[in-house]
C-alpha angles and dihedrals in degrees: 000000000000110000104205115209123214143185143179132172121176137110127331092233097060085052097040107013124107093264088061098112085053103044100039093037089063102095088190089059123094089233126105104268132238089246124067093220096045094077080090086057096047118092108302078237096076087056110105092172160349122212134178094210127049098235089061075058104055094038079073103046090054090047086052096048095040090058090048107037094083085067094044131106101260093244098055096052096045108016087094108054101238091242089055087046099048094028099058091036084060091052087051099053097037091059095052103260125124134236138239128175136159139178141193114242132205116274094035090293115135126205114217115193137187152179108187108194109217121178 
């Protein structure tokens, strides 16, 4: 198994405005798209890694949500224990399921991530 790893930050309305279905439809835009598995379909920019395990996986998605979580609503950022976080996203992964997670940031910005399992 490959583990793609994906990333978008940008404003909350392009993620939750009324334009959503358009922006995010567009699979030759830079924005998360409206379908999990699109994400491979999305720019290769928006690409951060690929993995063969899922703990390379979930390494970066700790990197990615550490750096975050500062500008992150408390809650989010500790409303879920890390070891329940990280635990259940291994699971995930290791079972073959892929992950998609976004949060809202300080100053209307938005952080889209994602693991897409490909095997």
């Amino acid at each position: 198994m490959v583990f793609h790893c994906y990333l978008w930050h940008g404003d909350t309305v392009t993620v939750q405005g009324p334009k959503r279905d358009a922006l995010c439809g567009d699979l030759n835009m830079a924005t998360p798209p409206v379908m999990t598995r699109d994400w491979l379909k999305k720019p290769q920019s928006m690409l951060q890694r690929n993995t063969s395990t899922p703990e390379g996986a979930v390494s970066w998605l700790e990197e990615v949500f550490d750096q975050h979580a500062p500008k992150m609503a408390h809650s989010q950022a500790t409303g879920i224990s890390r070891p329940d976080r990280f635990g259940s996203a291994l699971a995930d992964l290791q079972s073959g399921t892929d992950l998609s997670w976004g949060f809202p940031l300080a100053g209307s910005k938005y952080l889209a991530l994602a693991v897409i399992v490909v095997r």
